[in-house]
mmCIF file of the N, C-alpha and C atoms, coordinates in Angstrom:
data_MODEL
# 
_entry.id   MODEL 
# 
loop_
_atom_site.group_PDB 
_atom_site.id 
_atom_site.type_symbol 
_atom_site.label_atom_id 
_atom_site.label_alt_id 
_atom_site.label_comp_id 
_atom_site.label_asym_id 
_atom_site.label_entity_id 
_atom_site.label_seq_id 
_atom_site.pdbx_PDB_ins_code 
_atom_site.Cartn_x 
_atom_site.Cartn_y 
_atom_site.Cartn_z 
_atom_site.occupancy 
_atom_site.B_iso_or_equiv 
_atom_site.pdbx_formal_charge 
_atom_site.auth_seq_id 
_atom_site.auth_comp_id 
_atom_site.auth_asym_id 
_atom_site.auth_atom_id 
_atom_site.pdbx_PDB_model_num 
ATOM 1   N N  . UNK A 1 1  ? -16.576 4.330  5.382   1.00 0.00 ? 1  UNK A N  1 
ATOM 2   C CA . UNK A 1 1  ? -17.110 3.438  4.378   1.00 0.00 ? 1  UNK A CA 1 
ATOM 3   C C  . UNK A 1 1  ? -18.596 3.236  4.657   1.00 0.00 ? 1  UNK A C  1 
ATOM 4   N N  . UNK A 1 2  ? -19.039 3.273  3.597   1.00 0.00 ? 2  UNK A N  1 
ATOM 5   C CA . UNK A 1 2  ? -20.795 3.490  4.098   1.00 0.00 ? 2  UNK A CA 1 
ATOM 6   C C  . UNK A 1 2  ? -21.217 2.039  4.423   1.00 0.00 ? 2  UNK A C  1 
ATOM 7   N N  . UNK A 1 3  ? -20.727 0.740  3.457   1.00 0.00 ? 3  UNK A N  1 
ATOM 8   C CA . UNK A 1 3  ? -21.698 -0.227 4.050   1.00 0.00 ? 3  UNK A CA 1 
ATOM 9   C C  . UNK A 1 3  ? -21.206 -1.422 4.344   1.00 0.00 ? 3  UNK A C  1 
ATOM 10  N N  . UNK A 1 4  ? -19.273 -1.214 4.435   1.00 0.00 ? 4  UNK A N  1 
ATOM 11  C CA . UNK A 1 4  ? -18.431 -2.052 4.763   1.00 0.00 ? 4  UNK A CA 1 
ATOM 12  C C  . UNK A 1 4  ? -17.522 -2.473 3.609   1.00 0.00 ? 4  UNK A C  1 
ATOM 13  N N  . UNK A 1 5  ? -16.921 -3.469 3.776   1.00 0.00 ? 5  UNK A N  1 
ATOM 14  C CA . UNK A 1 5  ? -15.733 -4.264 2.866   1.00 0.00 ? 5  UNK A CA 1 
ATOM 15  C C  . UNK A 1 5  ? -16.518 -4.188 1.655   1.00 0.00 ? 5  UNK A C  1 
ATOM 16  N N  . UNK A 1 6  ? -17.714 -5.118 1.647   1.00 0.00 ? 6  UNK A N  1 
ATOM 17  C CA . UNK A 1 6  ? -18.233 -5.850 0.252   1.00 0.00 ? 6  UNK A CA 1 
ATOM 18  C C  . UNK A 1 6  ? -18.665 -4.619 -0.664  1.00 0.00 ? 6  UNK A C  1 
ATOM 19  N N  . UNK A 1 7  ? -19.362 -3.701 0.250   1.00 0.00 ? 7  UNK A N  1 
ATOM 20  C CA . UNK A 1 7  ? -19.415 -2.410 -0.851  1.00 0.00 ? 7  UNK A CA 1 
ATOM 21  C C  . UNK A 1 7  ? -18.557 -1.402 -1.564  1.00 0.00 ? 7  UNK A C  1 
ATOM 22  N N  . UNK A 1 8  ? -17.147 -1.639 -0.969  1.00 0.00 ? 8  UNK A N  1 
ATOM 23  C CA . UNK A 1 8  ? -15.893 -0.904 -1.405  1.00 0.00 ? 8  UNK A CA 1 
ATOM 24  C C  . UNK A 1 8  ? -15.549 -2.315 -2.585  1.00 0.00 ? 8  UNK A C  1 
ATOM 25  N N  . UNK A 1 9  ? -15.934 -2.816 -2.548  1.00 0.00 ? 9  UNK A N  1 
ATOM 26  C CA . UNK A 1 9  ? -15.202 -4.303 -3.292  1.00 0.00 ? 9  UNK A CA 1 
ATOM 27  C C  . UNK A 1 9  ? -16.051 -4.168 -4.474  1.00 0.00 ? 9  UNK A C  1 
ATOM 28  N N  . UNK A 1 10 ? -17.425 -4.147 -4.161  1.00 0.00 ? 10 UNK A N  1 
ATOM 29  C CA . UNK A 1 10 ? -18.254 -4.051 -5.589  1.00 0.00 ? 10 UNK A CA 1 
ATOM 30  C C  . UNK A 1 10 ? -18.438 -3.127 -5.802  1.00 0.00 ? 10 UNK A C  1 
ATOM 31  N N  . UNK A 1 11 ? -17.816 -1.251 -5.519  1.00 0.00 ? 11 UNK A N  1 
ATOM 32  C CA . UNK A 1 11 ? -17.792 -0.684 -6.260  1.00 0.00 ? 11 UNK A CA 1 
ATOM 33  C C  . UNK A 1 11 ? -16.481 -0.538 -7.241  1.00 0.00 ? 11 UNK A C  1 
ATOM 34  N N  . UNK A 1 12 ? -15.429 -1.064 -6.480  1.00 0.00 ? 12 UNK A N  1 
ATOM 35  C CA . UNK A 1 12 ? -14.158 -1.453 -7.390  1.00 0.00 ? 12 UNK A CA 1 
ATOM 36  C C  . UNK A 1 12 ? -14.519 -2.434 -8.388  1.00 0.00 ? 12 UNK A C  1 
ATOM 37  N N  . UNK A 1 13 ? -15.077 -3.477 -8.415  1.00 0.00 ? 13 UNK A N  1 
ATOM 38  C CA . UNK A 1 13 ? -15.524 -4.535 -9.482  1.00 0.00 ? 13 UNK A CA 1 
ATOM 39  C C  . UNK A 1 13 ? -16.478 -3.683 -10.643 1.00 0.00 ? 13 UNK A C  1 
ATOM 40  N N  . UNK A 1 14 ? -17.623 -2.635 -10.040 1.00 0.00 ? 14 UNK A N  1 
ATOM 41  C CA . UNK A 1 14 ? -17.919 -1.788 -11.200 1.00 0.00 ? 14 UNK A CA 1 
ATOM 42  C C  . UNK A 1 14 ? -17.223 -1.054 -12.265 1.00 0.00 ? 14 UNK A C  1 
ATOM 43  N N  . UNK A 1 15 ? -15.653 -0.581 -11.697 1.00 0.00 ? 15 UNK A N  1 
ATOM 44  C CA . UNK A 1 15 ? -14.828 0.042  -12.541 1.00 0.00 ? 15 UNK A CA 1 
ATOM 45  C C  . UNK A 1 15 ? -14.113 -0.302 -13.209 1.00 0.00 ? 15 UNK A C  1 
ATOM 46  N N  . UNK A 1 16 ? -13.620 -1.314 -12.148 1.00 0.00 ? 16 UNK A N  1 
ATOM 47  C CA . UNK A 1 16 ? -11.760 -2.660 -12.770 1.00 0.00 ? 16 UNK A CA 1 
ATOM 48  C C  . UNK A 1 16 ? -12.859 -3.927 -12.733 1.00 0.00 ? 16 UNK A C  1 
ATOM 49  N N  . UNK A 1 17 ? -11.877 -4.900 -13.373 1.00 0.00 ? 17 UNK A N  1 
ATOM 50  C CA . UNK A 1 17 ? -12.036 -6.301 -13.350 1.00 0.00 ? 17 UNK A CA 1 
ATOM 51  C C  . UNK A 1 17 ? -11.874 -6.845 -11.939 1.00 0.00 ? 17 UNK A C  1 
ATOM 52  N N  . UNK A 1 18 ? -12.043 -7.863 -11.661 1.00 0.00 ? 18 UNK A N  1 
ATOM 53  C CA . UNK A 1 18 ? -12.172 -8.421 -10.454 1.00 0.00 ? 18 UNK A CA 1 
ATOM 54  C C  . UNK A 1 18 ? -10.905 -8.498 -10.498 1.00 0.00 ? 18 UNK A C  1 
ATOM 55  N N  . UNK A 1 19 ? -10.202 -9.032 -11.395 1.00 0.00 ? 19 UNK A N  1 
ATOM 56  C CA . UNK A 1 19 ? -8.731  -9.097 -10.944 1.00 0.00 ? 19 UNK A CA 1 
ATOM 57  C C  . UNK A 1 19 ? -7.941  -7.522 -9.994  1.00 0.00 ? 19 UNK A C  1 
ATOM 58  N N  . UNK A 1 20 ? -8.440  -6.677 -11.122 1.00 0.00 ? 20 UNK A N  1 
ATOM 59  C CA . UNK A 1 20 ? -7.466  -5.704 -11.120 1.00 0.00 ? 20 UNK A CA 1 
ATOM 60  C C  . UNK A 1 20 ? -8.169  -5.141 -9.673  1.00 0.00 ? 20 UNK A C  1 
ATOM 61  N N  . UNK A 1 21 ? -9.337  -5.485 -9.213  1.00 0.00 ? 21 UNK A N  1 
ATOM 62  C CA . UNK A 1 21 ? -9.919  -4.799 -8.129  1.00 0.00 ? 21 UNK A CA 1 
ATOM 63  C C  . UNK A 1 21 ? -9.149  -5.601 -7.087  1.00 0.00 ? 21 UNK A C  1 
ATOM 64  N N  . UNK A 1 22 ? -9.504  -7.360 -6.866  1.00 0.00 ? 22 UNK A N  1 
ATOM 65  C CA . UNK A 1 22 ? -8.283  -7.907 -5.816  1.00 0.00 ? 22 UNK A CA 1 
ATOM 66  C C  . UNK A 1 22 ? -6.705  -7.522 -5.770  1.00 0.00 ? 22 UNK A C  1 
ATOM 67  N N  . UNK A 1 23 ? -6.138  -6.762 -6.811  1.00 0.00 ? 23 UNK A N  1 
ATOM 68  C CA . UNK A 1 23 ? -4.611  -6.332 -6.853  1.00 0.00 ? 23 UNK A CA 1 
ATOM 69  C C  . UNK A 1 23 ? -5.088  -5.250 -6.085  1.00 0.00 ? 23 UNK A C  1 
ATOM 70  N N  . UNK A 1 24 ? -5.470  -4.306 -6.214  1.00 0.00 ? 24 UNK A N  1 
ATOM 71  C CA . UNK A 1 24 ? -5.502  -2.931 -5.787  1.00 0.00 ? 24 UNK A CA 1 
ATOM 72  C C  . UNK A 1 24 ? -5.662  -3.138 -4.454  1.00 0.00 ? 24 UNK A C  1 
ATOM 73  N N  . UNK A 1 25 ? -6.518  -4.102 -3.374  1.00 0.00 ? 25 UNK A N  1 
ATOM 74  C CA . UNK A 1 25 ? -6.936  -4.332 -2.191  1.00 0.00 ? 25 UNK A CA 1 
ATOM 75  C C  . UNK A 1 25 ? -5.699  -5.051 -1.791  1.00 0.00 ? 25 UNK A C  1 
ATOM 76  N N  . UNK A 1 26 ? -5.269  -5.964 -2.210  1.00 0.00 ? 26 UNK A N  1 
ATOM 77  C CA . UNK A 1 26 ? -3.931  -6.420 -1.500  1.00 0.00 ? 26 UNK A CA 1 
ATOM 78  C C  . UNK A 1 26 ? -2.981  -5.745 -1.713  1.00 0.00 ? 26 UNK A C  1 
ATOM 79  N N  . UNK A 1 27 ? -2.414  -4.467 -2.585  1.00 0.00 ? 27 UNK A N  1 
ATOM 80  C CA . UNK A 1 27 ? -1.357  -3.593 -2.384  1.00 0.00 ? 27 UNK A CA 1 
ATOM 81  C C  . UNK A 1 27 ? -1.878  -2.640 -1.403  1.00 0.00 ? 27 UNK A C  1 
ATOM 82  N N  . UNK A 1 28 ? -3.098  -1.892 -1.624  1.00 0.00 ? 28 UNK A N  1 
ATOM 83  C CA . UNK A 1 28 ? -3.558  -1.110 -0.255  1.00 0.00 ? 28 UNK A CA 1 
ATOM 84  C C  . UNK A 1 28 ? -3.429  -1.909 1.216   1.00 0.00 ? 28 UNK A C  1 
ATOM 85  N N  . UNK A 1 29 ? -3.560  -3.084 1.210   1.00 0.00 ? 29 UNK A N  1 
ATOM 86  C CA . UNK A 1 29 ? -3.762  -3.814 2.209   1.00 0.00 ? 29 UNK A CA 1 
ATOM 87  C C  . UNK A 1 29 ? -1.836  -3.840 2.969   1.00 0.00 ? 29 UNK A C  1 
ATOM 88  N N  . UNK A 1 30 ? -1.193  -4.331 1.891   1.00 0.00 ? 30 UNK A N  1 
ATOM 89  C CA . UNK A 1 30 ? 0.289   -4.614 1.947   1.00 0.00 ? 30 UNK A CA 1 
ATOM 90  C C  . UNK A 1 30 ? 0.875   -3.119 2.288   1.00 0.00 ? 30 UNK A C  1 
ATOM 91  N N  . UNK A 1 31 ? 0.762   -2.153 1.836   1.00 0.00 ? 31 UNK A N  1 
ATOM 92  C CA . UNK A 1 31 ? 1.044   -0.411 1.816   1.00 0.00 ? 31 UNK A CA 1 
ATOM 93  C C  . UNK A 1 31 ? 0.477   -0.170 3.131   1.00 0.00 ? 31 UNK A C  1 
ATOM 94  N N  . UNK A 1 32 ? -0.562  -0.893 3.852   1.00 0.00 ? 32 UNK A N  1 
ATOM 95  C CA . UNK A 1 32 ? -1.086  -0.529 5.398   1.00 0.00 ? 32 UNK A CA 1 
ATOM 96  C C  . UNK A 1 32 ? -0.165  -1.278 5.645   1.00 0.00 ? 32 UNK A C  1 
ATOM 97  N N  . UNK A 1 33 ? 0.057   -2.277 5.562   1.00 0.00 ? 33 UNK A N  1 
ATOM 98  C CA . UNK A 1 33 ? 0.373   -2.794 6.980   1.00 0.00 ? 33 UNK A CA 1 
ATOM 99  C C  . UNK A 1 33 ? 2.477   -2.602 7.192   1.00 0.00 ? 33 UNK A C  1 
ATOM 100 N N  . UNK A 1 34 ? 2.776   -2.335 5.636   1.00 0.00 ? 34 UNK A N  1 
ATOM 101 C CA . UNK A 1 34 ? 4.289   -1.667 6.176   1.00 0.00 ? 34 UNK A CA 1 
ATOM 102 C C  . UNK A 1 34 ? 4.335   -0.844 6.966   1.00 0.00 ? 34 UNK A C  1 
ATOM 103 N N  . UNK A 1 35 ? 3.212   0.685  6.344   1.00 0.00 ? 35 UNK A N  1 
ATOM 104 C CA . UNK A 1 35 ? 3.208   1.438  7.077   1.00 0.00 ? 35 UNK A CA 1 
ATOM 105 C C  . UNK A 1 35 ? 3.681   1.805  8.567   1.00 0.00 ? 35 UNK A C  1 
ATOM 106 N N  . UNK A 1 36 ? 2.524   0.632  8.683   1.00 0.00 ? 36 UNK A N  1 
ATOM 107 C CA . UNK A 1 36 ? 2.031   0.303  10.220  1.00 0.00 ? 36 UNK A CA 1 
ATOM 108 C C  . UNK A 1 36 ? 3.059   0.091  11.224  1.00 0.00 ? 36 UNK A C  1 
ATOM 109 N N  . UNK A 1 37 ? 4.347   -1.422 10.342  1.00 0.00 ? 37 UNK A N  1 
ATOM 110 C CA . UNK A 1 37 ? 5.315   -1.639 11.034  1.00 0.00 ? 37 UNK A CA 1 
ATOM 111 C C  . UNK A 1 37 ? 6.324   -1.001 10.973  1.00 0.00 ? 37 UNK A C  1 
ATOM 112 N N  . UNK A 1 38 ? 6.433   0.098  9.753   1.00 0.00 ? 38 UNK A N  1 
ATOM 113 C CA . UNK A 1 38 ? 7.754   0.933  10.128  1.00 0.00 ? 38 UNK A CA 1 
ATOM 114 C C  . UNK A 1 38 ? 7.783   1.694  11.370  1.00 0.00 ? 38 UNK A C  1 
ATOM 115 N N  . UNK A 1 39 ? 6.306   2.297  11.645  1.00 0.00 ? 39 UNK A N  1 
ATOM 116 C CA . UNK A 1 39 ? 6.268   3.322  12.529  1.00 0.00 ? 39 UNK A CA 1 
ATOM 117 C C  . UNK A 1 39 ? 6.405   2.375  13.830  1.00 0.00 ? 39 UNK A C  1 
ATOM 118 N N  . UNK A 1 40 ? 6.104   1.268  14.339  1.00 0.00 ? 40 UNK A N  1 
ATOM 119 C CA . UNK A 1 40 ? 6.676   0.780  14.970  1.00 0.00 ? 40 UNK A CA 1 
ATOM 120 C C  . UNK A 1 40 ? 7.806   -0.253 15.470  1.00 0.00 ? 40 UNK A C  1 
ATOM 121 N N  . UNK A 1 41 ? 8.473   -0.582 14.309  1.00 0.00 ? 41 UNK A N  1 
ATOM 122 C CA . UNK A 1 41 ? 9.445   -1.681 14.440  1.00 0.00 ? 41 UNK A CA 1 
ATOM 123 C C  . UNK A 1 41 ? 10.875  -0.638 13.430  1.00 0.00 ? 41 UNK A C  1 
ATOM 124 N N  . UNK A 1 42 ? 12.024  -0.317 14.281  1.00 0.00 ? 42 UNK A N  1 
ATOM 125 C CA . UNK A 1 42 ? 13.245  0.058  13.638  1.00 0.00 ? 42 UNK A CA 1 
ATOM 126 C C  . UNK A 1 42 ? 13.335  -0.439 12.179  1.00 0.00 ? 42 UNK A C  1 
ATOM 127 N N  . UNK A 1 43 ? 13.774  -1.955 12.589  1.00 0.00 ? 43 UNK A N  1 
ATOM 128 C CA . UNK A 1 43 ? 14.146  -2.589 11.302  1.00 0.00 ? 43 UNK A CA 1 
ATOM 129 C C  . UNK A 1 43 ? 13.501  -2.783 10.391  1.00 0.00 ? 43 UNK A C  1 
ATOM 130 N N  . UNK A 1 44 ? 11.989  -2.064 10.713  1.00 0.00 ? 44 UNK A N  1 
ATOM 131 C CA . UNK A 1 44 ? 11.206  -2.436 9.187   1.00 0.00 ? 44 UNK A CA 1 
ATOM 132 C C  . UNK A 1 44 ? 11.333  -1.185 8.230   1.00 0.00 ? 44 UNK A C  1 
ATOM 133 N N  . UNK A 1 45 ? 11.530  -0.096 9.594   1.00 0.00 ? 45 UNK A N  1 
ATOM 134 C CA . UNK A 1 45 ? 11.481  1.142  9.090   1.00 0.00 ? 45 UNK A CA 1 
ATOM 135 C C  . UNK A 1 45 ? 12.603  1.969  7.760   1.00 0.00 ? 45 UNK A C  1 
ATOM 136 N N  . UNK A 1 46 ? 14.117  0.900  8.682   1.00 0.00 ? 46 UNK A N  1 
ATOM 137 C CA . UNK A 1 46 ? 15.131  1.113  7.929   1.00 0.00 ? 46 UNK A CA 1 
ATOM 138 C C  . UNK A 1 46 ? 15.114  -0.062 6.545   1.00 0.00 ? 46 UNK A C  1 
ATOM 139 N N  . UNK A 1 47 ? 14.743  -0.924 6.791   1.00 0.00 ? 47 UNK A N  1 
ATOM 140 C CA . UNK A 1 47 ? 14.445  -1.733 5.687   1.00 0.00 ? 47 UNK A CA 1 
ATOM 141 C C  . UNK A 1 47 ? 13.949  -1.210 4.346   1.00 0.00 ? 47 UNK A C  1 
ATOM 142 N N  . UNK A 1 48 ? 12.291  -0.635 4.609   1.00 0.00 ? 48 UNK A N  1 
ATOM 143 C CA . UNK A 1 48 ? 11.858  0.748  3.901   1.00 0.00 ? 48 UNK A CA 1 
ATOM 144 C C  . UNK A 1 48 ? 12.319  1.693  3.547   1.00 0.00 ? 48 UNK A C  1 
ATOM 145 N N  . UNK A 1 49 ? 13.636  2.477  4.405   1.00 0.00 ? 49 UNK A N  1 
ATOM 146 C CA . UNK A 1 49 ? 14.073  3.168  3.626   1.00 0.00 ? 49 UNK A CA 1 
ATOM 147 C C  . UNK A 1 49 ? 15.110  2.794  2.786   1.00 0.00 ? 49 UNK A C  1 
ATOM 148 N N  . UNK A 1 50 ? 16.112  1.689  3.148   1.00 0.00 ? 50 UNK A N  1 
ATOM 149 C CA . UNK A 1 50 ? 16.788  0.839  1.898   1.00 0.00 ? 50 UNK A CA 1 
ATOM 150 C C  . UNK A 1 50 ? 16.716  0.468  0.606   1.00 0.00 ? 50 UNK A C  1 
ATOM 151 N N  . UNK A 1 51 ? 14.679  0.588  0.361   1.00 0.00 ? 51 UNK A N  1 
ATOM 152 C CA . UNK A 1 51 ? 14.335  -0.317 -0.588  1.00 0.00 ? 51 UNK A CA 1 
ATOM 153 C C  . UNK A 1 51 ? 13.836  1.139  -1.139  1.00 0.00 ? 51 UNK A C  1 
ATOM 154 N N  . UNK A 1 52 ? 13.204  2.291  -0.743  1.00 0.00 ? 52 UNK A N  1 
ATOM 155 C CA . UNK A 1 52 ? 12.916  3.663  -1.328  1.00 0.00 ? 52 UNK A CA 1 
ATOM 156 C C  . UNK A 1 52 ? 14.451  3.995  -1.485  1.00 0.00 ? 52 UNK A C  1 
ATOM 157 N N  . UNK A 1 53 ? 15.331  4.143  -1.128  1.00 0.00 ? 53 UNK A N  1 
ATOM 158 C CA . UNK A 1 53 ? 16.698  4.920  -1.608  1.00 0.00 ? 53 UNK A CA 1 
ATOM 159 C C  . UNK A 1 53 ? 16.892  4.324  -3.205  1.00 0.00 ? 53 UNK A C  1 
ATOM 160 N N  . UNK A 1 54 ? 17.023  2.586  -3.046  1.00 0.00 ? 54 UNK A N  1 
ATOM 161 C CA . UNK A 1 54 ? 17.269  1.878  -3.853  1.00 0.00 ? 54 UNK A CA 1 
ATOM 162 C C  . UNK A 1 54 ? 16.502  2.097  -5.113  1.00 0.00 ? 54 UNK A C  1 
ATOM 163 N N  . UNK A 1 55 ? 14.894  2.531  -5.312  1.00 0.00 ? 55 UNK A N  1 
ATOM 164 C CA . UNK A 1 55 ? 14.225  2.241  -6.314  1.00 0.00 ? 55 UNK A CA 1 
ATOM 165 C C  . UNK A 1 55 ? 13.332  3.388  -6.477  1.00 0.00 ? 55 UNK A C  1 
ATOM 166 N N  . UNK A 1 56 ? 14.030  4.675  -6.353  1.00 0.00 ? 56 UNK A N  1 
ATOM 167 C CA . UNK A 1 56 ? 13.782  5.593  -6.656  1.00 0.00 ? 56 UNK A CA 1 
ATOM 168 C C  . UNK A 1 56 ? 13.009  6.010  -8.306  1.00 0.00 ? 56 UNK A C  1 
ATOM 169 N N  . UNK A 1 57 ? 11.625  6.394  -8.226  1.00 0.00 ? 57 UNK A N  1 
ATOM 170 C CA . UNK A 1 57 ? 11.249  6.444  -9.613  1.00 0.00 ? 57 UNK A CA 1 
ATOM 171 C C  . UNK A 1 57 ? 10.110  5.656  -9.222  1.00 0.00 ? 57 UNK A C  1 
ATOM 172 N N  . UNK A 1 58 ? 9.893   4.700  -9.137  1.00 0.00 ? 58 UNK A N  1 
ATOM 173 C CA . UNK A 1 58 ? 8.941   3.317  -9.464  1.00 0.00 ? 58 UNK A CA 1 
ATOM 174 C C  . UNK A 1 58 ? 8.199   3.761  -8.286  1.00 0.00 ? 58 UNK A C  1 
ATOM 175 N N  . UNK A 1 59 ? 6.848   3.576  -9.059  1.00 0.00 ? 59 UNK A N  1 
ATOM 176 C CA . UNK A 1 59 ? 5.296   3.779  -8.683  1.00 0.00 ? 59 UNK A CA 1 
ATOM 177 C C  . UNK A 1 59 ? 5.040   3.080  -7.347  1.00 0.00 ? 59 UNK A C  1 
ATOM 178 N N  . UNK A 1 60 ? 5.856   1.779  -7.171  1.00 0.00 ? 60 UNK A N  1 
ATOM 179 C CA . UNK A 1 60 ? 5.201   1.278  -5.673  1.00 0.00 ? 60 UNK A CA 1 
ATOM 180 C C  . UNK A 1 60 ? 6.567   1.910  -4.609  1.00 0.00 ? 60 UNK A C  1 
ATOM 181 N N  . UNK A 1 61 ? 6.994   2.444  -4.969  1.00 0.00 ? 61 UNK A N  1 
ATOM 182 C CA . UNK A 1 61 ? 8.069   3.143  -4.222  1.00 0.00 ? 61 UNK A CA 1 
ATOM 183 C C  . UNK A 1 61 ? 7.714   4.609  -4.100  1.00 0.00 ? 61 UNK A C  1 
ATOM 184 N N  . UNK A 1 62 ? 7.107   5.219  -4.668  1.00 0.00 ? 62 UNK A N  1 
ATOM 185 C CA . UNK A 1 62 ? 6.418   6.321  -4.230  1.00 0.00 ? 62 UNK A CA 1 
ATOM 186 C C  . UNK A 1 62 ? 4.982   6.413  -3.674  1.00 0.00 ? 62 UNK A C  1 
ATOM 187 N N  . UNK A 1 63 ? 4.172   5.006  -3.431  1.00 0.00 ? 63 UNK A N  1 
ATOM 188 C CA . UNK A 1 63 ? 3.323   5.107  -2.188  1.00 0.00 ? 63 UNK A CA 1 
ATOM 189 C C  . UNK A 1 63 ? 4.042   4.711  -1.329  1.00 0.00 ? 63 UNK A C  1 
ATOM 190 N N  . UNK A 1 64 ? 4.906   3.710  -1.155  1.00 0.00 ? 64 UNK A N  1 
ATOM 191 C CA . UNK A 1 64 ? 5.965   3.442  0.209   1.00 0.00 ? 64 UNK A CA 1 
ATOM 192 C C  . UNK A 1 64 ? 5.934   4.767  0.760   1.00 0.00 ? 64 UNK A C  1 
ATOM 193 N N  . UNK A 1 65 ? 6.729   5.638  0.264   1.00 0.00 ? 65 UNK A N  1 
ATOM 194 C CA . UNK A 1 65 ? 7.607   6.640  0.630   1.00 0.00 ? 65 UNK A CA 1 
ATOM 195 C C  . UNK A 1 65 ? 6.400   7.441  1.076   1.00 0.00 ? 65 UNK A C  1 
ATOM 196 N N  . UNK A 1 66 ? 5.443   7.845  0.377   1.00 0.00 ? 66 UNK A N  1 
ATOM 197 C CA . UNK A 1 66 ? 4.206   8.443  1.345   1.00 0.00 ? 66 UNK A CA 1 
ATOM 198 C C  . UNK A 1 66 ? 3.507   7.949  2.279   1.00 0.00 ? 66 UNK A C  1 
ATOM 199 N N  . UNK A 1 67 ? 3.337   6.381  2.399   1.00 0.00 ? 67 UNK A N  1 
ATOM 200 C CA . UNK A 1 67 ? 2.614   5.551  3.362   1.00 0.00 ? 67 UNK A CA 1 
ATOM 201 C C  . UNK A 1 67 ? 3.649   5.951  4.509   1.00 0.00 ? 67 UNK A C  1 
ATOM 202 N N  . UNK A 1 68 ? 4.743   5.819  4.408   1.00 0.00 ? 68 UNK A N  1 
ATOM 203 C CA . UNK A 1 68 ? 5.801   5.631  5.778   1.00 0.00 ? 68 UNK A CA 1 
ATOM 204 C C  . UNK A 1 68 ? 6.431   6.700  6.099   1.00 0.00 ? 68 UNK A C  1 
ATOM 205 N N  . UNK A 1 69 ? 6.133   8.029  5.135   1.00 0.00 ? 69 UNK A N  1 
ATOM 206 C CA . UNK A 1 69 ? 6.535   9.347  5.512   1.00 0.00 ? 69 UNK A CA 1 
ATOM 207 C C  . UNK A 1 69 ? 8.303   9.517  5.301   1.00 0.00 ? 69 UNK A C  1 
ATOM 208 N N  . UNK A 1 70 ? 8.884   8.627  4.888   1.00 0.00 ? 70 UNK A N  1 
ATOM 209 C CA . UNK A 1 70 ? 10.531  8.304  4.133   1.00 0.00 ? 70 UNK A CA 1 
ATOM 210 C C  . UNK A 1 70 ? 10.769  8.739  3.180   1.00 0.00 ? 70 UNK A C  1 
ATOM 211 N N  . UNK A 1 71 ? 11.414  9.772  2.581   1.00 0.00 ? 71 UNK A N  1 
ATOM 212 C CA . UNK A 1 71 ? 12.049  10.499 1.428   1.00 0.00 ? 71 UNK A CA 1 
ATOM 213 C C  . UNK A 1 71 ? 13.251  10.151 1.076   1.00 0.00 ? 71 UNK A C  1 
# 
């Protein structure tokens, strides 16, 4: 990132609305940090894959499934 947080933030605010730019940062944000705990915590991991088996199709279930490497 060239000049930190605020410049990834106001170049998202150039494209989306502020709204739609704070959604996008807290699902990227939320999509890290499952990630994060599947690869180290069992039960988050299997949790994740419970909820990808379950909701197969749907858009935040296919970054899950790539964030956490779960098919």
């Amino acid at each position: 990132m060239a000049g930190g947080p605020k410049d990834v933030y106001a170049e998202l605010k150039k494209k989306y609305s502020e709204v739609q730019a704070r959604r996008m940062i807290y699902a990227a944000t939320a999509l890290w940090a499952i990630g994060s705990n599947a690869r180290q915590h069992e039960y988050v991991k299997q949790t994740a894959a419970d909820h990808i088996r379950g909701h197969q199709g749907a858009p935040a279930t296919k970054a899950l499934s790539v964030i956490t490497g779960i098919k």
